[in-house]
N, C-alpha and C positions, 0 to 999 in steps of 0.2 A: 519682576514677573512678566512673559511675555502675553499682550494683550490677545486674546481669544479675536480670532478674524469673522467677521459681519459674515453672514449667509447672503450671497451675490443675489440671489432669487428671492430673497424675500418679498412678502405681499408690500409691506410699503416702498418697494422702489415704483417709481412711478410707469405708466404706462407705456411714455415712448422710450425707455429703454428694453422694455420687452418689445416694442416690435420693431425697432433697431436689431433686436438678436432674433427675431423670427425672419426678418429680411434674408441678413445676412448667411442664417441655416439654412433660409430656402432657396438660396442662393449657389450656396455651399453643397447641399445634396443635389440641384439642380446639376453643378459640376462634376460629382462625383459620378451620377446617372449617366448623362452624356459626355463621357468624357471625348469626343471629338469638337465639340463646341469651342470655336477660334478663343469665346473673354475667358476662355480657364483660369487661366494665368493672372487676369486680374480679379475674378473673384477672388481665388489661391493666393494674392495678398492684400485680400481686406483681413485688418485685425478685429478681431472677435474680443479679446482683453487686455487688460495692463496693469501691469504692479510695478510700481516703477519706471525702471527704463526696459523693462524685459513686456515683449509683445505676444500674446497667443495669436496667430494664422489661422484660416480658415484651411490654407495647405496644410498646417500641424497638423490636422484632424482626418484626414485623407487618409483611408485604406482603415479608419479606428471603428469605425460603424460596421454592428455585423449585419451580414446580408439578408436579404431578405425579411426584412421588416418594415413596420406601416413608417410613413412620415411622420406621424406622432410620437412612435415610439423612436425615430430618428431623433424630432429633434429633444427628446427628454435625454434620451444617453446624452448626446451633446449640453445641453444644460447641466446634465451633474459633472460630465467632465470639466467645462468650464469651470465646474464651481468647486471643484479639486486642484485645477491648477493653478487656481488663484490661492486659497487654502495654502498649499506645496511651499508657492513665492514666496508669501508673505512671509510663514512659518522659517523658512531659508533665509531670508535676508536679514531676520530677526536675528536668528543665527550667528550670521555670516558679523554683524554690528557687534555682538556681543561676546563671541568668543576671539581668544587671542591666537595671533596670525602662526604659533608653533602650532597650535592643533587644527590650523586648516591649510596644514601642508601633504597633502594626500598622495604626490606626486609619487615616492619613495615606494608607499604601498600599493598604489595603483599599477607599479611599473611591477613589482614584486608579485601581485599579485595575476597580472598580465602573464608573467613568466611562468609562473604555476600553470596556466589556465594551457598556455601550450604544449608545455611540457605534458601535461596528463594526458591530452587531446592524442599527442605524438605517441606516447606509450601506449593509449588504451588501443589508437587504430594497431599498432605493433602489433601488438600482442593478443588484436584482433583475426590479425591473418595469418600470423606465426604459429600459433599454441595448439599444440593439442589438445582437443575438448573429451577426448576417447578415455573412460576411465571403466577399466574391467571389473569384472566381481573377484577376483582375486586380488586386485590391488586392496579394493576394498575392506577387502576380508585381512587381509594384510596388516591395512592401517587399525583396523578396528582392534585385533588381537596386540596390536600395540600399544593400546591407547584406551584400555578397559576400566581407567579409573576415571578417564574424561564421561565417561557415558552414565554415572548414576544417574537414577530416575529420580525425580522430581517428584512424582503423583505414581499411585498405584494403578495399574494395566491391567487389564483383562483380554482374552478373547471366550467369548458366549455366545450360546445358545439360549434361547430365547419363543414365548409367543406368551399372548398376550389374547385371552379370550373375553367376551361378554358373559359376562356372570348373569343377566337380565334374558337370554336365550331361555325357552322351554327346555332343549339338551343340553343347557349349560352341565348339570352334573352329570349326563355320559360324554360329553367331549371333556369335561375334567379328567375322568379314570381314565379316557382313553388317550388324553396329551400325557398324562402322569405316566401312564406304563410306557408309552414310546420316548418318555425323556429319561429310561432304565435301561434300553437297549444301546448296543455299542455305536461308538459316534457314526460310522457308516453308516449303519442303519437306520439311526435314529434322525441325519438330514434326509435320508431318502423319502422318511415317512413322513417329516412333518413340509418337505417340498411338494408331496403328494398331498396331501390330507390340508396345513394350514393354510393355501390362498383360499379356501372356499370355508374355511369351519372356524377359524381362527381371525380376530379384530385386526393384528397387525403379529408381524415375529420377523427373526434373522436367524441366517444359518452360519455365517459371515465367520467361519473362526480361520480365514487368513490372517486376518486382521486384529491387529492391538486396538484398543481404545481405551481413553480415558474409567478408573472407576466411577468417577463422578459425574461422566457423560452417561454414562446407562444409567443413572441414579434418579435423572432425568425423566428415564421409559420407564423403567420400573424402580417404583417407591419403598426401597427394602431402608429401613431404618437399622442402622448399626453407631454405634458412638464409637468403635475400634474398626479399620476397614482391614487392617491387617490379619488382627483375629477371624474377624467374619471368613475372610477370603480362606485362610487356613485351616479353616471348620463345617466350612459347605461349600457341598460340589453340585448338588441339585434342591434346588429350594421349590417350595411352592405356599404361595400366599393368596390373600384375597383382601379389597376394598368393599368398597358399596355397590361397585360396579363391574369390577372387572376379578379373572382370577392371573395368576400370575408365575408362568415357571419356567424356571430360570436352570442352567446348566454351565457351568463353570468349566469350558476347558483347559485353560491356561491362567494363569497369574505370575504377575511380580509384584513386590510388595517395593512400596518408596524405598528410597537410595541401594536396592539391589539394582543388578547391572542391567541397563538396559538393551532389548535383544537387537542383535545386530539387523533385521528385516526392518528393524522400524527407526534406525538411524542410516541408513542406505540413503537418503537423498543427501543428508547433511554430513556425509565423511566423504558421497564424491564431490560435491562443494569446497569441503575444506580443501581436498586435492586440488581441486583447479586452481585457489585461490593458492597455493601453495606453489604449484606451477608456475603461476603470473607472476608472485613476487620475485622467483627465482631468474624466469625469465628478464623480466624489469631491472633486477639488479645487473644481470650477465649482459642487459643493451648496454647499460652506465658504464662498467667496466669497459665494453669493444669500443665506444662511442670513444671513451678517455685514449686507451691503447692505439688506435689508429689515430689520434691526435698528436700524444708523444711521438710516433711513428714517422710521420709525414710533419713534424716540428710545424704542429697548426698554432703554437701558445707557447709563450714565454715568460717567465716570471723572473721580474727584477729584484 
């Protein structure tokens, strides 16, 4: 079992190791401060710790401190730093003792992994400056009429109509009949009135029926209780209810019910995504290909 490493800070180390490392940080941000001060260089190597044969610098620590902060709170980062990187060593060299020398051969993957890290780097700027970003609403529509069994919905959609009155108003029951009869007139009509009429008479409301949303995000604004949302949705188009406080009425333009297909307006950002993303791989593959091709070409590789 590896032994759990001492807290460097602890209350019983005695006093002049603490100001042994208050010197040293005041020393050390002294340098940081003035960095045209000729003893840089030797404050920058005084050791600050040791585990082993491995040294913590005051230069290690250079450029770690963030700006603009008191000396105190300078030198506490520097105390928990120090007291992480001792932590780190210890915990490593424990390590390093106990595990066998096959599995601290890193080199293979380091090098592999290196190779990856370029490669990506190389294709991402590529095909950063290469690709087309431009994707139409007919592509779109394209892919979408293609691909209509990728798009069932998850959750039941709506777009609504909506307001949301104070029942506790003295005209609470004439603005009732009078939102009830303007949520009977035809949709044109009935945003113009309640745009006219609800900022001033009305707690809150939406006219919003570009828009899909969640059934269970309105459910949120208005507390309509249903155990079926499928039923509900395919049995009322205008509702009207009341709590303790409030009255409530609702007008249903639009709906889809879970796993029907959902409308193309509201998958528009993530089918031209998928395109671009389509694009890149194609792209990415068609560099691998030229990259190879101009190598057999000009006999850049040989295989024995």
């Amino acid at each position: 079992m590896i032994p759990s490493s001492p807290n460097i800070f602890s209350r019983k180390r005695d006093n002049s190791f603490y100001s042994l490392i208050a010197l040293l940080l005041f020393v050390f941000v002294a340098g940081i401060s003035f960095s045209g001060c000729r003893h840089k260089n030797q404050a920058g190597d005084a050791p600050l710790a040791r585990v082993g044969d491995n040294y913590l610098y005051v230069k290690n620590l250079e450029g770690l401190i963030p700006e603009n902060v008191s000396s105190r709170d300078s030198l506490l980062f520097c105390q928990s730093y120090i007291n992480k990187w001792i932590h780190t060593q210890l915990l490593l060299q424990q390590a390093e003792k106990n595990l066998p020398e096959k599995k601290l051969n890193f080199k293979k993957r380091l090098e592999e992994y290196r190779n990856s890290l370029i490669i990506y780097q190389y294709e991402a700027e590529y095909v950063r400056q290469n690709m087309d970003t431009v994707v139409t609403d007919k592509q779109i529509d394209a892919y979408y009429k293609s691909h209509l069994k990728d798009f069932q919905l998850k959750e039941n959609i709506v777009k609504v109509i909506y307001a949301i009155l104070d029942r506790k108003r003295e005209d609470s029951p004439f603005l009732e009949n009078t939102f009830w009869r303007m949520f009977h007139l035809p949709d044109s009509v009935l945003l113009d009135s309640i745009e006219n009429y609800a900022p001033v008479m009305a707690e809150s409301f939406s006219v919003d029926t570009n828009s899909w949303i969640p059934f269970n995000r309105l459910l949120k604004v208005i507390p309509i209780e249903t155990y079926n949302q499928g039923i509900y949705l395919k049995n009322h188009r205008i509702i009207r209810f009341k709590d303790d406080s409030k009255i409530y009425l609702v007008k249903f333009v639009n709906f889809k019910i879970k796993d029907d297909i959902s409308p193309e307006e509201l998958e528009t950002s993530f089918i031209r995504q998928i395109i671009l993303n389509i694009r890149k791989m194609k792209m990415v593959s068609q560099l691998r290909k030229d990259i190879f091709n101009n190598a057999i070409k000009h006999k850049e590789f040989e295989i024995y």
